[in-house]
C-alpha positions as CSV (number, residue, x, y, z in Angstrom):
1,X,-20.6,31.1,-59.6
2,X,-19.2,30.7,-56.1
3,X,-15.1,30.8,-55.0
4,X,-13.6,27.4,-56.1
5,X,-10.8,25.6,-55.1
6,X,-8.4,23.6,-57.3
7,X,-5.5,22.1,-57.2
8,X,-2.5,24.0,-58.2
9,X,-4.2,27.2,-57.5
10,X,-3.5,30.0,-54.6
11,X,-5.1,32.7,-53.1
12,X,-4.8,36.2,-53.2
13,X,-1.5,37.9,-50.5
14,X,-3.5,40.3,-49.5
15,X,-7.3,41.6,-49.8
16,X,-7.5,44.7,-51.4
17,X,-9.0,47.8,-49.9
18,X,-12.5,49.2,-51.3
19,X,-14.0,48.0,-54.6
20,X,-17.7,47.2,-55.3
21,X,-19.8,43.8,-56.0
22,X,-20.9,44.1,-59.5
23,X,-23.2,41.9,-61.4
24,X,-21.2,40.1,-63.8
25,X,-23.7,39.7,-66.8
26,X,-21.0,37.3,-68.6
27,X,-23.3,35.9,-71.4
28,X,-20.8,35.6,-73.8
29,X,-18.8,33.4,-71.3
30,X,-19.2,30.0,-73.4
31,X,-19.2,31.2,-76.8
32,X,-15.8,31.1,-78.7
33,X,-14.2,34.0,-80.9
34,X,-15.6,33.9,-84.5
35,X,-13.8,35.8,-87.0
36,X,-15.9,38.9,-88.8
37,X,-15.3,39.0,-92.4
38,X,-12.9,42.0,-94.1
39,X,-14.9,45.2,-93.7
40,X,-15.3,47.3,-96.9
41,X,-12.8,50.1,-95.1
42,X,-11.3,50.7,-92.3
43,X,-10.0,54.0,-90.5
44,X,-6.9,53.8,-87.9
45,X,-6.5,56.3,-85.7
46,X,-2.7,57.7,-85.3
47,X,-3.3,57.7,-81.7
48,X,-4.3,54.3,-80.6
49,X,-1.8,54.4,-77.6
50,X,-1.3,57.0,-74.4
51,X,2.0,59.1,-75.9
52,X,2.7,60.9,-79.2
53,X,0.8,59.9,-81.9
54,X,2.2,58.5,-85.0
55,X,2.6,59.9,-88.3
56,X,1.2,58.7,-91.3
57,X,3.7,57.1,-93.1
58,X,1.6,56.8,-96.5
59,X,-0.2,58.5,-99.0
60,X,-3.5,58.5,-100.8
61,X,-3.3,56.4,-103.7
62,X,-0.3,54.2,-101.9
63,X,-1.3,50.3,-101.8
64,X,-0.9,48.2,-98.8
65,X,-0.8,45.1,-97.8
66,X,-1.8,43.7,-94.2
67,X,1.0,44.1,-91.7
68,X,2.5,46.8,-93.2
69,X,3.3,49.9,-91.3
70,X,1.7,52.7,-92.2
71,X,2.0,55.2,-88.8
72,X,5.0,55.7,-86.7
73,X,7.3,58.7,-84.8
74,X,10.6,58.5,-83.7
75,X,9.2,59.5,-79.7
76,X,9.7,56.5,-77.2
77,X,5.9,56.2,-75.6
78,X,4.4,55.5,-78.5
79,X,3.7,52.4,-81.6
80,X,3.4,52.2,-84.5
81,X,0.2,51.6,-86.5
82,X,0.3,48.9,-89.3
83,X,-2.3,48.1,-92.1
84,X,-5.3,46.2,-91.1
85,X,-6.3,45.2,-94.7
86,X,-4.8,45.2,-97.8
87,X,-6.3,47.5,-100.7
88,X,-6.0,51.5,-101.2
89,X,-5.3,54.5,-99.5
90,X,-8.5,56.6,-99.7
91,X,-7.9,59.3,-97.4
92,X,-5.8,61.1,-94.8
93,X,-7.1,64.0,-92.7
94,X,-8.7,64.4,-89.3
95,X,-11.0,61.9,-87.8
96,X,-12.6,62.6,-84.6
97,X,-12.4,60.1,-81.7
98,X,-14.8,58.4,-79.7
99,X,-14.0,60.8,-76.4
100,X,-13.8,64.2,-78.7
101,X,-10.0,64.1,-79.5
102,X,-9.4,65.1,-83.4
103,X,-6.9,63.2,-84.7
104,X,-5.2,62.0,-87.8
105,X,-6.4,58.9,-89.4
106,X,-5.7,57.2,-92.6
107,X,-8.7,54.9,-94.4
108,X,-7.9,52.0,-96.5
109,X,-10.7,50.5,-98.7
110,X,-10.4,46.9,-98.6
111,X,-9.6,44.9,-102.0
112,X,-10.9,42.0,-100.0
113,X,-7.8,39.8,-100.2
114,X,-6.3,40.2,-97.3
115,X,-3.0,40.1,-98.8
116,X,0.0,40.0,-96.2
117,X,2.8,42.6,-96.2
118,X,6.2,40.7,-98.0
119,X,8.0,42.0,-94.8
120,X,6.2,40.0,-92.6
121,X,8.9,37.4,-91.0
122,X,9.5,36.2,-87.6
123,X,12.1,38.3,-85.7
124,X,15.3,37.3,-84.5
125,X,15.6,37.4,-80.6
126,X,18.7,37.1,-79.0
127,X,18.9,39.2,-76.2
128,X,16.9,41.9,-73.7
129,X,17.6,44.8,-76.5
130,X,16.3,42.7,-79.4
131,X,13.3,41.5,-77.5
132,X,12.5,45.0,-76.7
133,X,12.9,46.4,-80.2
134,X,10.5,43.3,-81.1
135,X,7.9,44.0,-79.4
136,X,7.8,47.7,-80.1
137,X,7.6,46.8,-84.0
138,X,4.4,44.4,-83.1
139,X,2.4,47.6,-82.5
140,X,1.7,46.3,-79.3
141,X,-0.4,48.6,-76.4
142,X,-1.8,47.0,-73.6
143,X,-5.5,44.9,-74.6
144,X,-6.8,45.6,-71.4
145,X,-8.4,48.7,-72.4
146,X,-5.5,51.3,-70.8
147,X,-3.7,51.5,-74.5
148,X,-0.3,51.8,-73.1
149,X,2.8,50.7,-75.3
150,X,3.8,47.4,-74.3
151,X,7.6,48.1,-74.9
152,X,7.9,50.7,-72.6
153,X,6.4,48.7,-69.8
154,X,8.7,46.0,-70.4
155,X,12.0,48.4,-71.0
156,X,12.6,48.3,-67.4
157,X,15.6,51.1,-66.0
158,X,18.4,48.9,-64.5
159,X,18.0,49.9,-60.9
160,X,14.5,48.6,-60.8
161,X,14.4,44.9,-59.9
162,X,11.8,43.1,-61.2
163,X,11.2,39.8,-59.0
164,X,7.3,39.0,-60.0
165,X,5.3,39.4,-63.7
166,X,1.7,39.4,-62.8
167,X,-0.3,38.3,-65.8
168,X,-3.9,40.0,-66.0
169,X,-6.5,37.7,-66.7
170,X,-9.0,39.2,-63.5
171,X,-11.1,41.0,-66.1
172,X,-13.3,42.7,-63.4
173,X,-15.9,44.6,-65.7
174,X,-19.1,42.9,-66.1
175,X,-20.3,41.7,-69.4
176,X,-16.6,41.3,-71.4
177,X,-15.1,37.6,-71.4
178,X,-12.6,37.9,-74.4
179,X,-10.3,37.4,-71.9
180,X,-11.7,34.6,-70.7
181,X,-12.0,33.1,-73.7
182,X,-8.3,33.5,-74.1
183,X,-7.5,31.6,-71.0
184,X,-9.5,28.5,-72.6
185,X,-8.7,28.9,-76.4
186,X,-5.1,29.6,-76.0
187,X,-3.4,29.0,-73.2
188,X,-0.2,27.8,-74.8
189,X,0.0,31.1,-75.9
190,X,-0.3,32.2,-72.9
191,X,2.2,30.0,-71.0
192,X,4.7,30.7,-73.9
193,X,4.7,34.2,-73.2
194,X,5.1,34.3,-69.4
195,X,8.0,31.9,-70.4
196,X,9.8,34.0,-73.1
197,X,9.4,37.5,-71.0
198,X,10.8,35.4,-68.2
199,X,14.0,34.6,-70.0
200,X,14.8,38.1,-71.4
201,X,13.6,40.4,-68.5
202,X,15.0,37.4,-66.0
203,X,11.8,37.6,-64.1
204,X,12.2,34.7,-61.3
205,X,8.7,34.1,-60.5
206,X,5.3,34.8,-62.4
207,X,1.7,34.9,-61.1
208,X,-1.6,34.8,-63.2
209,X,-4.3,36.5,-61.5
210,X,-7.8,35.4,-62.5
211,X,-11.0,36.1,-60.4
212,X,-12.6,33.4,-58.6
213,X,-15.6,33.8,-61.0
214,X,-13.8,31.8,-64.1
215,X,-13.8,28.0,-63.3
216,X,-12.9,26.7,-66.6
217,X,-10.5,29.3,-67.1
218,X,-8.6,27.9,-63.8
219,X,-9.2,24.5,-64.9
220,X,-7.5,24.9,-68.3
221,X,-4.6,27.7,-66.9
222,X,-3.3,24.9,-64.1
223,X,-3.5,22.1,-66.0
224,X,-0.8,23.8,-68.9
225,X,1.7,24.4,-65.8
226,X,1.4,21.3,-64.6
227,X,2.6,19.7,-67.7
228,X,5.6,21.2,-66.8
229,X,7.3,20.6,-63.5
230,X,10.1,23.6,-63.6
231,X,7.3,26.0,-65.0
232,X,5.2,24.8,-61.9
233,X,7.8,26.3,-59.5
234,X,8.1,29.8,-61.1
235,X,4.6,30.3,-62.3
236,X,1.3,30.5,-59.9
237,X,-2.5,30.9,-61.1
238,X,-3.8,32.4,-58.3
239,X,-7.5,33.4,-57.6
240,X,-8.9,36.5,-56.7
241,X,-11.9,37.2,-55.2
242,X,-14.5,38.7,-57.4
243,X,-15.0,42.3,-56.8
244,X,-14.1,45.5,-59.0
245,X,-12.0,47.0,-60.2
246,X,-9.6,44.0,-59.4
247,X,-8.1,44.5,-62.5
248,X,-6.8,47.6,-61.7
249,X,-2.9,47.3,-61.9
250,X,-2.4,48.9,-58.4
251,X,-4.9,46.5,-57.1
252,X,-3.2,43.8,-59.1
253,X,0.1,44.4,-57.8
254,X,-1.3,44.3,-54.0
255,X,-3.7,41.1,-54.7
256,X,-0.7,39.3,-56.1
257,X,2.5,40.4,-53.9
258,X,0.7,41.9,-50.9
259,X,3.0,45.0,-52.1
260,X,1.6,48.6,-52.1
261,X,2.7,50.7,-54.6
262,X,2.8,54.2,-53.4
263,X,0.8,57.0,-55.1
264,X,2.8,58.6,-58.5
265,X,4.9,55.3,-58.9
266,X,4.3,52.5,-60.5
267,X,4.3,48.8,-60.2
268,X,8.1,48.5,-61.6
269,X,8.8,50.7,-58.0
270,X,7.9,48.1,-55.9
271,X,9.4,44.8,-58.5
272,X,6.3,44.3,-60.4
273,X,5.7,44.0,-63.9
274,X,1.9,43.7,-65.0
275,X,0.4,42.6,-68.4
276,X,-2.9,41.8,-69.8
277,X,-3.7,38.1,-70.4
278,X,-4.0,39.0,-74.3
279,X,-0.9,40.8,-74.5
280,X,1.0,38.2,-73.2
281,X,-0.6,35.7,-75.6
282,X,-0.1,38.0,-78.8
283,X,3.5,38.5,-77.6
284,X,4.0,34.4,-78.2
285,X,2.4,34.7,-81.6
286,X,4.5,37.5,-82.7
287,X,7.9,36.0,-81.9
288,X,6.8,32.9,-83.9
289,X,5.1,34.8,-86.9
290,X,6.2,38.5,-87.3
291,X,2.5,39.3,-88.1
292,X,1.8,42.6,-85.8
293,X,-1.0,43.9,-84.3
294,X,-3.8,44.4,-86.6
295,X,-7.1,42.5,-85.4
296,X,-8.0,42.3,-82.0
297,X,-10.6,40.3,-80.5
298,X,-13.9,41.9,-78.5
299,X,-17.0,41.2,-76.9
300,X,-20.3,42.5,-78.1
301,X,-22.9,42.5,-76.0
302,X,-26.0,44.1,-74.5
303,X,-30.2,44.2,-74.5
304,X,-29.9,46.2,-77.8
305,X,-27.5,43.6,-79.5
306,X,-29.2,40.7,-81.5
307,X,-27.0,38.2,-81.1
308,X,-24.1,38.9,-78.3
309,X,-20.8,37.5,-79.7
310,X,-17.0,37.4,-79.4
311,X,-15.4,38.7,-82.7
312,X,-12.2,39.1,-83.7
313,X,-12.5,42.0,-86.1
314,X,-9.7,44.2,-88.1
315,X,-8.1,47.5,-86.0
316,X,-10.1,50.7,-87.7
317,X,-13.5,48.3,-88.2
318,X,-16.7,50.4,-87.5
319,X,-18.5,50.4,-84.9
320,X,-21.9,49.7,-87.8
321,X,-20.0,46.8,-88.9
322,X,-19.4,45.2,-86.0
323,X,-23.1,45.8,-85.2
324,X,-23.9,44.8,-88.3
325,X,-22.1,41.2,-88.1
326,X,-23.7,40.7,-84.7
327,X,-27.6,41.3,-86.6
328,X,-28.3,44.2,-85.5
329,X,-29.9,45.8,-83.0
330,X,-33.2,44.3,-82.0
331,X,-34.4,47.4,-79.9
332,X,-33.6,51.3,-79.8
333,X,-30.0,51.4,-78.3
334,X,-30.2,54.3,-75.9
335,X,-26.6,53.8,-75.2
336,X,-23.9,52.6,-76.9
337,X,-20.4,52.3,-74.5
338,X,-16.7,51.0,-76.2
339,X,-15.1,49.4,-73.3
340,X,-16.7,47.9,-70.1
341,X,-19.7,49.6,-68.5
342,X,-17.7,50.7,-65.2
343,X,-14.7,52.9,-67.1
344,X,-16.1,52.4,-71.2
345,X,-16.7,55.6,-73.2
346,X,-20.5,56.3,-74.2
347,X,-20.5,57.2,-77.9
348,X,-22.7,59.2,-80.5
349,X,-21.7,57.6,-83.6
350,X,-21.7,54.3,-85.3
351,X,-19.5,55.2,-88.0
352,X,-16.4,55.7,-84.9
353,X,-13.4,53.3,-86.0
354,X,-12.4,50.5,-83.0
355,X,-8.9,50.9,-81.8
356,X,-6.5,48.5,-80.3
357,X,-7.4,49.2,-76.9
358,X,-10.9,48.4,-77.5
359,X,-12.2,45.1,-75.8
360,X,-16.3,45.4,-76.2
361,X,-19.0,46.9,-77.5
362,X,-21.8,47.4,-75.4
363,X,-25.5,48.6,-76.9
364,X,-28.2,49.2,-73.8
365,X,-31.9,49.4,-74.4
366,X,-34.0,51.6,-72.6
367,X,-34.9,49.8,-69.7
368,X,-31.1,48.9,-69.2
369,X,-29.8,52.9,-69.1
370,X,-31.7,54.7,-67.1
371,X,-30.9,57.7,-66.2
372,X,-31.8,58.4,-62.4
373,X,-32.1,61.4,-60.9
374,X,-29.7,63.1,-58.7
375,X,-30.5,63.9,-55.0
376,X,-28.9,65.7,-52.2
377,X,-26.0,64.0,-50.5
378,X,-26.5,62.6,-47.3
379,X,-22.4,61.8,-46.2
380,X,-23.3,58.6,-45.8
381,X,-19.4,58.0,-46.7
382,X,-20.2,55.1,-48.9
383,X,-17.9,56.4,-51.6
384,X,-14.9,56.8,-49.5
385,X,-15.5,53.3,-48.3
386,X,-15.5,51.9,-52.2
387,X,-12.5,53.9,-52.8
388,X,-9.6,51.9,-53.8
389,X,-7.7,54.7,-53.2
390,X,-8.6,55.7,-50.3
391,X,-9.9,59.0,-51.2
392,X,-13.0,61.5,-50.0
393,X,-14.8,62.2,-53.3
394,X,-16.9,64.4,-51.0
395,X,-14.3,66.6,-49.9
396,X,-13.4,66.7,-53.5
397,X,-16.1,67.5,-55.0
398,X,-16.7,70.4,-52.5
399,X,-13.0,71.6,-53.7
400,X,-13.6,71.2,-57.1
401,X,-16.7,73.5,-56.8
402,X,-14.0,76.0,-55.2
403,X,-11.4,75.5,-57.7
404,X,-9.2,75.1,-55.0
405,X,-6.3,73.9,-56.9
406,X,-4.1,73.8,-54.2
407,X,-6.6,71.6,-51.5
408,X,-7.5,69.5,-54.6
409,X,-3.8,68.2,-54.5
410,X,-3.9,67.2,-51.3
411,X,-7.1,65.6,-51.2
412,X,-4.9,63.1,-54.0
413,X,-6.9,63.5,-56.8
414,X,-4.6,62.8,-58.9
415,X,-4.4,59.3,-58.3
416,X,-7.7,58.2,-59.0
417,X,-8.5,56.4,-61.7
418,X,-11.6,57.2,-62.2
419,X,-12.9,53.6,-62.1
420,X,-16.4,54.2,-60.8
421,X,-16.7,53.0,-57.3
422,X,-17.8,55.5,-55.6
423,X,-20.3,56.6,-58.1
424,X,-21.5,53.2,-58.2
425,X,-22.1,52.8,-54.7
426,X,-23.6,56.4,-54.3
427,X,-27.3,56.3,-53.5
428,X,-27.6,59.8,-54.0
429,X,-26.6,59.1,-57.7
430,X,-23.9,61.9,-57.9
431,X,-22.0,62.3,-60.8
432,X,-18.7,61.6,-58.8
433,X,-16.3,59.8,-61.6
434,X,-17.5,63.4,-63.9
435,X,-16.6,65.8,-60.8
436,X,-12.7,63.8,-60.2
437,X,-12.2,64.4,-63.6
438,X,-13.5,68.3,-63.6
439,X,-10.8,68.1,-60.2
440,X,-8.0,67.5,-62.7
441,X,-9.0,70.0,-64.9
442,X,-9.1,72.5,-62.2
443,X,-5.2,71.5,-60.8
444,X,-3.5,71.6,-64.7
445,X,-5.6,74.7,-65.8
446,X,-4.1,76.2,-62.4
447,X,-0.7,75.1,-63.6
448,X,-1.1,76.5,-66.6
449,X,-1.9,79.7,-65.3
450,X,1.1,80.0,-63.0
């Protein structure tokens, strides 16, 4: 799809630096979210988030109902984990995650009712504080894939002011459109929670940032605002041009504001606040309902998958399930990623439990993964070009070799994020996302050591 150009709808500030043209492979574009039905069991994870983990908050034999908590700590980056089905307690002990990370996890066995938790019930919002404490007792991490508690992000310190809340709706990585399918299947969700976190944050002015790849998505976003004249002067849909990893919050910030958030801050430095599309929308249905986070829509997709859906499935759902509702694979998956292709984690076994930060499932055949072969560098510079962040992955990975700690800090390592640029545009096919993390490795062990 070319750039478009509608009514209502403004560019990007400011081109962002680096980046890479991906092919968007968005086959699931046009098909609407179709609910899975109640899996046997599930197994959640007490570490769906980034922070401290939760605590399971049951025991085997307990009954629960859907809704109810049944993970939580008293430490402030973290949320807590309700039930995702109703039924039994089977088990508690350690699971192992998708990127190696033994955790604990608790597995219900579905009585295949679905009943709701009595405690279910709209909350009562008056204020900043009781919005905050709200949306911390949703469950809520960011849907974007980064898994970072949502009530943290939005518990602002007073001296930072917040001026602009970018919503998220680029979704850069090829092949997921759950997103996009949110834009068109519920926008009023959408506007009502850049409206509510308006009021209690007093955020003037809001911006939703969608790539210039999603007509409909335009289409549908403008013509909400519209319909209302005050909402039209404080919120903007504004297009962005289609190139990864625009999503990116950093890049997000800089797309939207033309602001530049230095490296170790965040967005909240320079007056930003940035959410994902679907967290805004499930922030809506939360303040009306009081049901919390337990299902979580996803894309399924890929040459292995027989028929490439978007699902809204139960939190802790396996991965064979999920296959299993999409009918199956109709050839060999060679890999199997949870997440987007570009920053997704490749994983070994079907019986893995999806998490709330999880927003596809891709299965690749043979002749989709192939594995090239690595050759000699030739300094062509091409990664440092795609860098975002402006960095020299070459230098870095001759440092890393080193385990030159110190020289690894100032080449700025640690602000990468490891989104896959450089490898991507590498024709050498180096390993380079593998080597920045390998760099991290080498600064904290040296910290350790001191």
């Amino acid at each position: 799809m070319g750039k478009i150009h509608i009514n209502g709808v403004v560019n990007a500030v400011k081109k962002v630096r680096g980046g890479v043209k991906v092919s968007h492979h968005k086959n699931t574009a046009n098909l609407e979210v179709v609910r899975m039905p109640i899996p046997e069991q599930v197994i959640l994870p007490m570490q769906q988030h980034i922070g401290a983990p939760c605590m399971p908050t049951v025991n085997v034999g307990d009954t629960v109902k859907v809704g109810q908590v049944i993970g939580d700590t008293d430490k402030f980056v973290s949320a807590p984990i309700h039930a995702s089905v109703s039924g039994t307690v089977k088990a508690i002990g350690n699971i192992k995650l998708a990127n190696g990370t033994m955790v604990q996890g608790v597995t219900i066995e579905s009585d295949g009712e679905m009943t709701p938790y009595e405690g279910i019930e709209a909350p009562t919002v008056n204020n900043k504080d009781d919005f905050i404490k709200a949306v911390r007792a949703s469950g809520l991490v960011g849907l974007g894939g980064a898994g970072f508690p949502t009530h943290v992000k939005l518990n602002v310190p007073a001296d930072k002011n917040i001026d602009t809340l970018v919503i998220n709706a680029a979704e850069c990585e090829p092949y997921i459109t759950v997103d996009y399918r949110e834009c068109i299947d519920n926008s009023w969700d959408i506007y009502s929670g850049i409206k509510t976190v308006q009021e209690f944050l007093n955020i003037p002015n809001a911006v939703i940032a969608v790539e210039d790849n999603k007509p409909e998505a335009f289409k549908v976003l403008t013509q909400m605002i519209e319909n209302d004249k005050d909402s039209a002067k404080t919120i903007k849909v504004m297009q962005l041009e289609s190139r990864y990893p625009q999503g990116a919050e950093k890049m997000m910030v800089q797309s939207a504001t033309g602001r530049q958030v230095p490296p170790g801050k965040l967005p909240a430095d320079v007056g930003c606040i940035v959410i994902n599309v679907a967290s805004i929308a499930f922030i809506a249905r939360y303040l009306k309902t009081g049901k919390p986070l337990v299902s979580r829509s996803l894309t399924v997709d890929g040459m292995a998958i027989a028929e490439p859906k978007n699902i809204r499935v139960p939190i802790g759902t396996s991965i064979s399930d999920v296959v299993e509702f999409c009918g199956g694979f109709k050839a060999d998956p060679v890999k199997i990623i949870a997440g987007g292709p570009m920053m997704g984690m490749a994983i070994t076994d079907l019986d893995h439990p999806l998490a709330k930060s999880n927003n596809a499932l891709l299965c690749f055949s043979k002749d989709d993964a192939k594995i090239f072969r690595e050759t000699d560098c030739i300094r062509c510079g091409k990664c440092a070009a795609a860098c975002p962040m402006s960095l020299a992955p070459t230098k870095i990975v001759r440092d890393t070799k080193a385990k030159d700690a110190d020289a690894l800090l100032k080449d700025g390592v640690m602000v990468c994020m490891e989104c896959g640029s450089c490898a991507y545009s590498c024709p050498a096919k180096k390993p380079l996302v593998q080597h920045m993390r390998l760099a991290k490795q080498v600064i904290r062990e040296a910290g350790t050591n001191k």
